[in-house]
GULOFI-718749 format. One record per atom (N, C-alpha, C): x, y, z; residue number from 1. Coordinates in Angstrom, 2 decimals, m for minus. Atoms other than C-alpha are relative to their C-alpha. Layout:
<atom px="X" py="Y" pz="Z" num="NUM"/>
...
***
This chain:
<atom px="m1.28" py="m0.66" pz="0.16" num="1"/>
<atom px="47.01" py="m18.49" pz="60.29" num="1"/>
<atom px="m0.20" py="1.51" pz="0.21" num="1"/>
<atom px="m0.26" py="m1.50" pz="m0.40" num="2"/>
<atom px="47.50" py="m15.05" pz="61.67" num="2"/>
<atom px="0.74" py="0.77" pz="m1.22" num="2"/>
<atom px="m0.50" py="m0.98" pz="1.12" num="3"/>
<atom px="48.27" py="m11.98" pz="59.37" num="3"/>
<atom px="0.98" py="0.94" pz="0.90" num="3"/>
<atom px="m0.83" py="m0.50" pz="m0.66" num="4"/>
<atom px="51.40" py="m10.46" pz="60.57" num="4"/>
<atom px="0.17" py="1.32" pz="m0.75" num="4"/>
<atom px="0.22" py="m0.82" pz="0.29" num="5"/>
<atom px="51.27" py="m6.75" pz="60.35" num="5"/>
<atom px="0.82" py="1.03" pz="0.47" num="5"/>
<atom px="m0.69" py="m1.47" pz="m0.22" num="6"/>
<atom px="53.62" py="m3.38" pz="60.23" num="6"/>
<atom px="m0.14" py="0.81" pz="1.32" num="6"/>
<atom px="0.17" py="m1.31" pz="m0.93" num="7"/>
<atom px="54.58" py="m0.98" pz="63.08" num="7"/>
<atom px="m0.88" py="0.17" pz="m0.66" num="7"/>
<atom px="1.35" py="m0.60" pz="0.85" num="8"/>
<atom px="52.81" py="1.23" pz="60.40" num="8"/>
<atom px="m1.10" py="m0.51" pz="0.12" num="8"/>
<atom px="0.89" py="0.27" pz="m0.26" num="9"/>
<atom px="50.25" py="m0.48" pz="60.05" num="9"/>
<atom px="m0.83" py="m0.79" pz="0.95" num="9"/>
<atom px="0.51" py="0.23" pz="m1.30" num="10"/>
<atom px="49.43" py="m1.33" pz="63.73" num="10"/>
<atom px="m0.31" py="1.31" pz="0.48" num="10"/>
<atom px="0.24" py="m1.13" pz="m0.15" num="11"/>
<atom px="49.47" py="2.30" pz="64.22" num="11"/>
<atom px="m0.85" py="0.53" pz="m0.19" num="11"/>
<atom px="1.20" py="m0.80" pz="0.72" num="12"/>
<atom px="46.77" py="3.35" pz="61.54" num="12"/>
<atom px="m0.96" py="m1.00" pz="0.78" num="12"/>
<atom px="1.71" py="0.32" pz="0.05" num="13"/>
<atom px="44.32" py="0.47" pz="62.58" num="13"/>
<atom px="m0.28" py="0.35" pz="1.48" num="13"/>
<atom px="0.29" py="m0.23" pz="m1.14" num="14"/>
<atom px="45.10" py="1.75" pz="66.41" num="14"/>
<atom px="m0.56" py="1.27" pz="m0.32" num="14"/>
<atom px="0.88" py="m0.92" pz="0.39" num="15"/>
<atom px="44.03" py="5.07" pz="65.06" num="15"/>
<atom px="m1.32" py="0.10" pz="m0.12" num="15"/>
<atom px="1.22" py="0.22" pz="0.07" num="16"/>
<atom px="40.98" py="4.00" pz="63.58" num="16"/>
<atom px="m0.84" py="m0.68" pz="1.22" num="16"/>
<atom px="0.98" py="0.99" pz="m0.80" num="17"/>
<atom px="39.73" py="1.93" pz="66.77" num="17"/>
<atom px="0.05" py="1.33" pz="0.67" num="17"/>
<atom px="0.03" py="m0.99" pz="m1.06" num="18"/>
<atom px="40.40" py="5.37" pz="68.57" num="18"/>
<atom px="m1.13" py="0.77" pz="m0.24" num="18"/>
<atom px="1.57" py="m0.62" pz="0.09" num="19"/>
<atom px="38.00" py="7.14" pz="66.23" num="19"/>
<atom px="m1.21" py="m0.45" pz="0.78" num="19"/>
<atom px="1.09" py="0.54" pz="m0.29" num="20"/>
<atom px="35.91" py="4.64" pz="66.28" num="20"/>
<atom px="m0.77" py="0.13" pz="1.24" num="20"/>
<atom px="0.28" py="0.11" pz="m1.57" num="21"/>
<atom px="35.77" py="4.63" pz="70.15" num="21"/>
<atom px="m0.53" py="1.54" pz="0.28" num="21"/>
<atom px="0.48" py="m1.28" pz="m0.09" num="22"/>
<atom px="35.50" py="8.41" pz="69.84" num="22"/>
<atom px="m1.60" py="0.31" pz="m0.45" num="22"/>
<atom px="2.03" py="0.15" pz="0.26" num="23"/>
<atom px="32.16" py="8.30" pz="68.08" num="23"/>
<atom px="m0.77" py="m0.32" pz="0.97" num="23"/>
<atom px="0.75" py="0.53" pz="m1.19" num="24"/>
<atom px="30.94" py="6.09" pz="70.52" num="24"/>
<atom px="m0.44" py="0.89" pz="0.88" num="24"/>
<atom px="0.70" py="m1.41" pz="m1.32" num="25"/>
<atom px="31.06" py="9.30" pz="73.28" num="25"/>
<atom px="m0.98" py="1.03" pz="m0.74" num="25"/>
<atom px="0.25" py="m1.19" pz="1.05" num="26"/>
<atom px="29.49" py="11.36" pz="70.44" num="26"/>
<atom px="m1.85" py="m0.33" pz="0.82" num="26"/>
<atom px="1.01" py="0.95" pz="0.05" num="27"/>
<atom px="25.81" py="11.56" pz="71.24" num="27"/>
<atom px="m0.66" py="m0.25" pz="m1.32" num="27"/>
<atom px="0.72" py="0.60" pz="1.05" num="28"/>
<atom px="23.18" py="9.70" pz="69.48" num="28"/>
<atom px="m0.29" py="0.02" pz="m1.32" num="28"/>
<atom px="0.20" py="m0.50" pz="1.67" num="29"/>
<atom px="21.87" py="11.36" pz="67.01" num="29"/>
<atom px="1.14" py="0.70" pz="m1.02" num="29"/>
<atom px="m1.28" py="m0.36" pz="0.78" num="30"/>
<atom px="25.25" py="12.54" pz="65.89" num="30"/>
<atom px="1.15" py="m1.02" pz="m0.56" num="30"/>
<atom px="m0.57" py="1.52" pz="0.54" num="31"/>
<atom px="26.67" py="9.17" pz="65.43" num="31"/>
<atom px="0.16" py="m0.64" pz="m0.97" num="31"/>
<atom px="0.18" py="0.95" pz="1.17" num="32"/>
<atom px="25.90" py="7.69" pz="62.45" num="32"/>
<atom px="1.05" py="1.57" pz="m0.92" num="32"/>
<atom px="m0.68" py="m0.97" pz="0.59" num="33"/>
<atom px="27.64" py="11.59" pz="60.92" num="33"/>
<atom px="1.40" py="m0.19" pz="0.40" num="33"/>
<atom px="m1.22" py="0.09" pz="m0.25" num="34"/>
<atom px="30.67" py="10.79" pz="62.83" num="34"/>
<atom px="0.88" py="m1.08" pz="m0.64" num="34"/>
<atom px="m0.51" py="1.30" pz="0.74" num="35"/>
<atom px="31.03" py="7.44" pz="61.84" num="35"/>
<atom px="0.00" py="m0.01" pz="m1.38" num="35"/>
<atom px="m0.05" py="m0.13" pz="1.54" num="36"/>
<atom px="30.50" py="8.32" pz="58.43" num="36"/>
<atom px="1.23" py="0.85" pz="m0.41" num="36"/>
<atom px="m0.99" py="m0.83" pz="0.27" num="37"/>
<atom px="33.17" py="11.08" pz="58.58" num="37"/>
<atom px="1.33" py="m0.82" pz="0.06" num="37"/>
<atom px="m0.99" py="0.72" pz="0.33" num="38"/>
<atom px="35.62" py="8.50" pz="59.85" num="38"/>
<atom px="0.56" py="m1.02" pz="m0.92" num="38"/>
<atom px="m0.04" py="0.94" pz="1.30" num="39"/>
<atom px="34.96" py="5.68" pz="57.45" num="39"/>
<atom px="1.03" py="0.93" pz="m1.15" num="39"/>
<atom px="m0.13" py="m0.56" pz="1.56" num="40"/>
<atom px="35.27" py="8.15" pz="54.30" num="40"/>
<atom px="1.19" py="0.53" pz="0.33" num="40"/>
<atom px="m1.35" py="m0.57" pz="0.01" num="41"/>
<atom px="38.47" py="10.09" pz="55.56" num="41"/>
<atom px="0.68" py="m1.08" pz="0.54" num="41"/>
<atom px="m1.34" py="0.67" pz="0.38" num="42"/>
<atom px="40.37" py="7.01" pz="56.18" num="42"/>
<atom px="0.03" py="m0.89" pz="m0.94" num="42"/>
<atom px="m0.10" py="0.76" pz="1.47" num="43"/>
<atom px="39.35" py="5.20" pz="53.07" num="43"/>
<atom px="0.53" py="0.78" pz="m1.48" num="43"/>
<atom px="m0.19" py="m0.99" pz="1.35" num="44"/>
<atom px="39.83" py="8.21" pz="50.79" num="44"/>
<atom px="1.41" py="m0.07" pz="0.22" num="44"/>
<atom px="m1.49" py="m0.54" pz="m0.34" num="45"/>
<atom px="43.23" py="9.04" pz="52.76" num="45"/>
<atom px="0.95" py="m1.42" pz="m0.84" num="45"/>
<atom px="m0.48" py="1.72" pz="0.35" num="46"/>
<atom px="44.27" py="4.90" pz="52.41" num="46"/>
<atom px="0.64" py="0.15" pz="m1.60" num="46"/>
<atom px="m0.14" py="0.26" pz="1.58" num="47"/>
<atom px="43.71" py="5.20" pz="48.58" num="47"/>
<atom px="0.68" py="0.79" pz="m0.52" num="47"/>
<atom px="m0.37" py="m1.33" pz="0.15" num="48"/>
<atom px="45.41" py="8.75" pz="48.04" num="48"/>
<atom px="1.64" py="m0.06" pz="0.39" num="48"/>
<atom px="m1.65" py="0.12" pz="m0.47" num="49"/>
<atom px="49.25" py="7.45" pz="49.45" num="49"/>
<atom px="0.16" py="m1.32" pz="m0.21" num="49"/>
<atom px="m0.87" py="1.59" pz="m0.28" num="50"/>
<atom px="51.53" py="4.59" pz="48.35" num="50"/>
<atom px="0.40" py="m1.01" pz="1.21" num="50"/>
<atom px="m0.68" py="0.41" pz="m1.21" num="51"/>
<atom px="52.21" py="1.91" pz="50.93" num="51"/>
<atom px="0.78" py="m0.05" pz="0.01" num="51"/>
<atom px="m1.57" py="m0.10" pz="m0.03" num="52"/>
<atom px="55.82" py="2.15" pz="49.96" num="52"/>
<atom px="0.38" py="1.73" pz="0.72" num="52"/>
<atom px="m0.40" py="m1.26" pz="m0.34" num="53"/>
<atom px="55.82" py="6.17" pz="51.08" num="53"/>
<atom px="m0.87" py="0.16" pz="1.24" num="53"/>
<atom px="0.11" py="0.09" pz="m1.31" num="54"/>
<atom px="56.32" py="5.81" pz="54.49" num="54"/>
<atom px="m0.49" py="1.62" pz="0.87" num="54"/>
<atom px="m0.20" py="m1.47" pz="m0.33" num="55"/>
<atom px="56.87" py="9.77" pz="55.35" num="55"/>
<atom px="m1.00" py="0.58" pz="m0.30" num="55"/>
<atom px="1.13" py="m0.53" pz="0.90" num="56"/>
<atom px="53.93" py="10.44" pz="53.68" num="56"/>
<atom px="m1.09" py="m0.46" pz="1.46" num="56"/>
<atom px="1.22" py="0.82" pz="m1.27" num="57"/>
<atom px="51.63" py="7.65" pz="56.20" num="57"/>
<atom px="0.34" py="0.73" pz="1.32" num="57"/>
<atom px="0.12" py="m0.77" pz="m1.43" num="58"/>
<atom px="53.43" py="8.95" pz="59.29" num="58"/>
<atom px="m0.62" py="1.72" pz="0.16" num="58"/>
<atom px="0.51" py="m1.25" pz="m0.26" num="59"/>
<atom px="52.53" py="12.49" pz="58.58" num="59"/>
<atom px="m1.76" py="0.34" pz="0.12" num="59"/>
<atom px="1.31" py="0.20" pz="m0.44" num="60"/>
<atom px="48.98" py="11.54" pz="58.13" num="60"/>
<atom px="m0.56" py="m0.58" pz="1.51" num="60"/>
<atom px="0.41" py="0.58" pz="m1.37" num="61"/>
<atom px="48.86" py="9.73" pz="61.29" num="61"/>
<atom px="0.20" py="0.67" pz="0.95" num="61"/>
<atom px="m0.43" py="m1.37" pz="m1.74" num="62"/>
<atom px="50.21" py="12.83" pz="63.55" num="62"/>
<atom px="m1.16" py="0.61" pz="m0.36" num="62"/>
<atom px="0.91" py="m1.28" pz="0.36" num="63"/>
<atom px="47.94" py="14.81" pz="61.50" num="63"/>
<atom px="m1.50" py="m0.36" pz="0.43" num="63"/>
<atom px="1.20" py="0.53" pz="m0.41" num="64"/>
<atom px="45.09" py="12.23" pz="62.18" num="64"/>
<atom px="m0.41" py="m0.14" pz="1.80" num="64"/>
<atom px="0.63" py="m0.03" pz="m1.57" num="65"/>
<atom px="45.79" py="11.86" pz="66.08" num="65"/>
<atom px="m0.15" py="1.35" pz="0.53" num="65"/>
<atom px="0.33" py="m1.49" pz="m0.18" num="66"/>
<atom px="45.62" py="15.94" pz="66.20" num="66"/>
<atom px="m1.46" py="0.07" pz="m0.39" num="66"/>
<atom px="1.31" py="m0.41" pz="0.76" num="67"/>
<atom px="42.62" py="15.84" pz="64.32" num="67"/>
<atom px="m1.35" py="m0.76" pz="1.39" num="67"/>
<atom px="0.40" py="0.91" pz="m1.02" num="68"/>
<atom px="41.15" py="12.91" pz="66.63" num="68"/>
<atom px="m0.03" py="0.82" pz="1.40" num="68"/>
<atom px="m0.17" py="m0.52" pz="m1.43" num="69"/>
<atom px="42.29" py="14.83" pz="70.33" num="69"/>
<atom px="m0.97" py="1.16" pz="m0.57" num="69"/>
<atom px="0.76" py="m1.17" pz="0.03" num="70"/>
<atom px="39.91" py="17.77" pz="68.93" num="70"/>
<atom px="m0.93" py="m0.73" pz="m0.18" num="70"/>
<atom px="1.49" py="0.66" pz="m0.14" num="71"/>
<atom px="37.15" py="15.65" pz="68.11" num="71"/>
<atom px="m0.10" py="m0.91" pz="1.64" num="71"/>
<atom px="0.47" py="1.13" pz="m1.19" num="72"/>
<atom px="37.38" py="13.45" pz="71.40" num="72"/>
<atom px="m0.70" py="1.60" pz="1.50" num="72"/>
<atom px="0.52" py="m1.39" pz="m0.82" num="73"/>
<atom px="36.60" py="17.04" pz="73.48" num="73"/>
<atom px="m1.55" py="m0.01" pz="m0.10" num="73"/>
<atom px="2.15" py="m0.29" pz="m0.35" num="74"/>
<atom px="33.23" py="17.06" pz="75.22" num="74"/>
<atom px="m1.01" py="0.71" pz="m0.65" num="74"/>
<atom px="0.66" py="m1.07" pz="0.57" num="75"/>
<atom px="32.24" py="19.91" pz="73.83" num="75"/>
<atom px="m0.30" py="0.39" pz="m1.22" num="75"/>
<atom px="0.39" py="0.03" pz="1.26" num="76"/>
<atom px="32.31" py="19.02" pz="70.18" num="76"/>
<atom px="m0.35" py="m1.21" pz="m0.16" num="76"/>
<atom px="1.54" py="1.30" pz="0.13" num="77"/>
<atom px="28.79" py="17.26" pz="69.59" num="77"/>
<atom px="m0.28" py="m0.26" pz="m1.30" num="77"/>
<atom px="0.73" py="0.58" pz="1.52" num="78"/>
<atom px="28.54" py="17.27" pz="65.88" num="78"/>
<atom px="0.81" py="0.19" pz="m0.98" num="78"/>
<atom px="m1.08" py="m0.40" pz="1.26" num="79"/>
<atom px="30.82" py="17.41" pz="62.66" num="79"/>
<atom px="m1.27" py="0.24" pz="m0.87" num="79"/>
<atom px="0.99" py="m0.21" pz="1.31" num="80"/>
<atom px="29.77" py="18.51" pz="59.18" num="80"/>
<atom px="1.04" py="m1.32" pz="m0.87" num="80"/>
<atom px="m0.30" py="0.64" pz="0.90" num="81"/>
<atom px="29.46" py="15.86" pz="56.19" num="81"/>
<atom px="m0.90" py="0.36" pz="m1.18" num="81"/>
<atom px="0.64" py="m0.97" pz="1.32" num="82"/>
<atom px="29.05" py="16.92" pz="52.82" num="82"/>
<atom px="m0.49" py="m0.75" pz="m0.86" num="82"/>
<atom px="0.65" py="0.61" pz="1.41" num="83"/>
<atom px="26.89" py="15.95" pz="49.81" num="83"/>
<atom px="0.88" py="m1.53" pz="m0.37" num="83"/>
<atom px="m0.71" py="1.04" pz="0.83" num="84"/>
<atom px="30.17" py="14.04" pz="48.45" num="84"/>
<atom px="0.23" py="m1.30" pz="1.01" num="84"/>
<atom px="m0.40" py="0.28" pz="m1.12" num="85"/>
<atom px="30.69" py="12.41" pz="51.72" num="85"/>
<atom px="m1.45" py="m0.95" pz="0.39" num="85"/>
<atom px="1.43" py="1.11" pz="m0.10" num="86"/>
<atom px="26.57" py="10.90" pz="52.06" num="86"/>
<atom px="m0.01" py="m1.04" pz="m1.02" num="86"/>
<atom px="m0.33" py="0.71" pz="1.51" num="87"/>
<atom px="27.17" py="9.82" pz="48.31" num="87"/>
<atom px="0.32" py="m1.12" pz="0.18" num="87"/>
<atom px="m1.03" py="1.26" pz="m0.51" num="88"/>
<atom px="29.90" py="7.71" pz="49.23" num="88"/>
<atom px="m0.17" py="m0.89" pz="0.91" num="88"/>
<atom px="0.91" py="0.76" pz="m1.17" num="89"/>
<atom px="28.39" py="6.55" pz="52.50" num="89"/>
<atom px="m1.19" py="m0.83" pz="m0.96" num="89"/>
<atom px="1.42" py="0.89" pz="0.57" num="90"/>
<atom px="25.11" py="5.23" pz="49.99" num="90"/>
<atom px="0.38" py="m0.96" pz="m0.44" num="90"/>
<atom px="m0.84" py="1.72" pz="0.96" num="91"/>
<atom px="27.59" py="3.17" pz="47.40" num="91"/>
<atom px="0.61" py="m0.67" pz="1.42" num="91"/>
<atom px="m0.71" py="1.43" pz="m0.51" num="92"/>
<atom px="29.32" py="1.43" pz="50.24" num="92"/>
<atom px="m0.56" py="0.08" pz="1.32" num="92"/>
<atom px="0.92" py="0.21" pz="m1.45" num="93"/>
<atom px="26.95" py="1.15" pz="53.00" num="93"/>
<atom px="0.08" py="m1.77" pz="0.19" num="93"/>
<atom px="0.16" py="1.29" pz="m0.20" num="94"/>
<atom px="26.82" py="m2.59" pz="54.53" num="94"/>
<atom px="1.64" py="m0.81" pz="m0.46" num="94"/>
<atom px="m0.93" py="0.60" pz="0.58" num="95"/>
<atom px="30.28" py="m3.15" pz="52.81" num="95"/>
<atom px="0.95" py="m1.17" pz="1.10" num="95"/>
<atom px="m1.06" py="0.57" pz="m1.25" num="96"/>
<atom px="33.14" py="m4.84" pz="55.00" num="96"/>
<atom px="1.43" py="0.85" pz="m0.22" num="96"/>
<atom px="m1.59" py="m0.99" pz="0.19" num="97"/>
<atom px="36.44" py="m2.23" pz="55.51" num="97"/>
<atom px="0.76" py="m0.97" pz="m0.07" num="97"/>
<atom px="m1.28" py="1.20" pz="m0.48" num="98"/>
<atom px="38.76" py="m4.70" pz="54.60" num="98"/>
<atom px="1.33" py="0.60" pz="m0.24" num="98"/>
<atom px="m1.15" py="m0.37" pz="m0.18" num="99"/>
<atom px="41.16" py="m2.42" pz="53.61" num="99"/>
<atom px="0.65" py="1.06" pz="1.16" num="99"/>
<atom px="m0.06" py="m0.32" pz="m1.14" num="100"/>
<atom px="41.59" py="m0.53" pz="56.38" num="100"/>
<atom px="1.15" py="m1.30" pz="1.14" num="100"/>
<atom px="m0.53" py="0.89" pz="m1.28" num="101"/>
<atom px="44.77" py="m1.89" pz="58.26" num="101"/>
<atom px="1.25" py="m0.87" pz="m1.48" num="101"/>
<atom px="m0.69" py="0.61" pz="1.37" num="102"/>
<atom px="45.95" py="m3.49" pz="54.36" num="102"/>
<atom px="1.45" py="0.98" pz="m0.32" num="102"/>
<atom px="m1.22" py="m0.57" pz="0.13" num="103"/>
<atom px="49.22" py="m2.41" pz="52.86" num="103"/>
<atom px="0.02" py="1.38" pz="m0.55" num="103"/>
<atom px="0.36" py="m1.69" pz="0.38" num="104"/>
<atom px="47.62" py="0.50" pz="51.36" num="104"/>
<atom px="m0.76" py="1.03" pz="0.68" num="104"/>
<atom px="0.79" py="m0.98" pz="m0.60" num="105"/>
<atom px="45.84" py="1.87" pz="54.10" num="105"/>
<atom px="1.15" py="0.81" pz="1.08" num="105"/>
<atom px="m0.68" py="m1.08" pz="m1.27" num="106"/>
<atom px="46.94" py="4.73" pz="56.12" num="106"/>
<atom px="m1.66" py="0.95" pz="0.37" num="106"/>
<atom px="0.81" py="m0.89" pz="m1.05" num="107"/>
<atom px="45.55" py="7.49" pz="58.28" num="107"/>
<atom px="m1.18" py="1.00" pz="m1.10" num="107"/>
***
């Protein structure tokens, strides 16, 4: 049985496959920092807004594909991730994102 899923939330998990895909051009050794940056800012964001406050998700999601078109630029090879940000990466390393795409996730 198929899980039938929100504009909204067809939007955020097209978001996230964009990161995702964005990393991918990132190089190598900067990869595993990117992918860590995306994980944690859309799991923190997810948990941080009601899925009933719509106005709220869309503004994250403009704010996230702005954020996204500056990271997909050739010329930026590396982000910064902070202390709180590896932390978080240690507790949920190996996990499965299941919320990501759920009624409470957004951008």
């Amino acid at each position: 049985m198929s899980l039938r899923r929100s504009g909204l939330q067809k939007e955020v998990l097209a978001l996230y496959r964009r990161a995702l895909r964005m990393v991918n051009a990132k190089p190598p050794a900067a990869q595993p920092k990117f992918k860590l940056y995306v994980r944690y800012t859309f799991k923190t964001q997810a948990t941080s807004v009601s899925p009933r406050d719509i106005s709220a998700i869309e503004h994250m999601l403009r704010r996230g594909r702005r954020q996204i078109e500056m990271y997909e630029d050739t010329n930026v090879r590396d982000c910064f991730v902070s202390h709180g940000m590896l932390q978080w990466g240690a507790r949920n390393a190996g996990r499965k994102e299941s919320t990501v795409g759920s009624p409470g996730s957004s951008s």
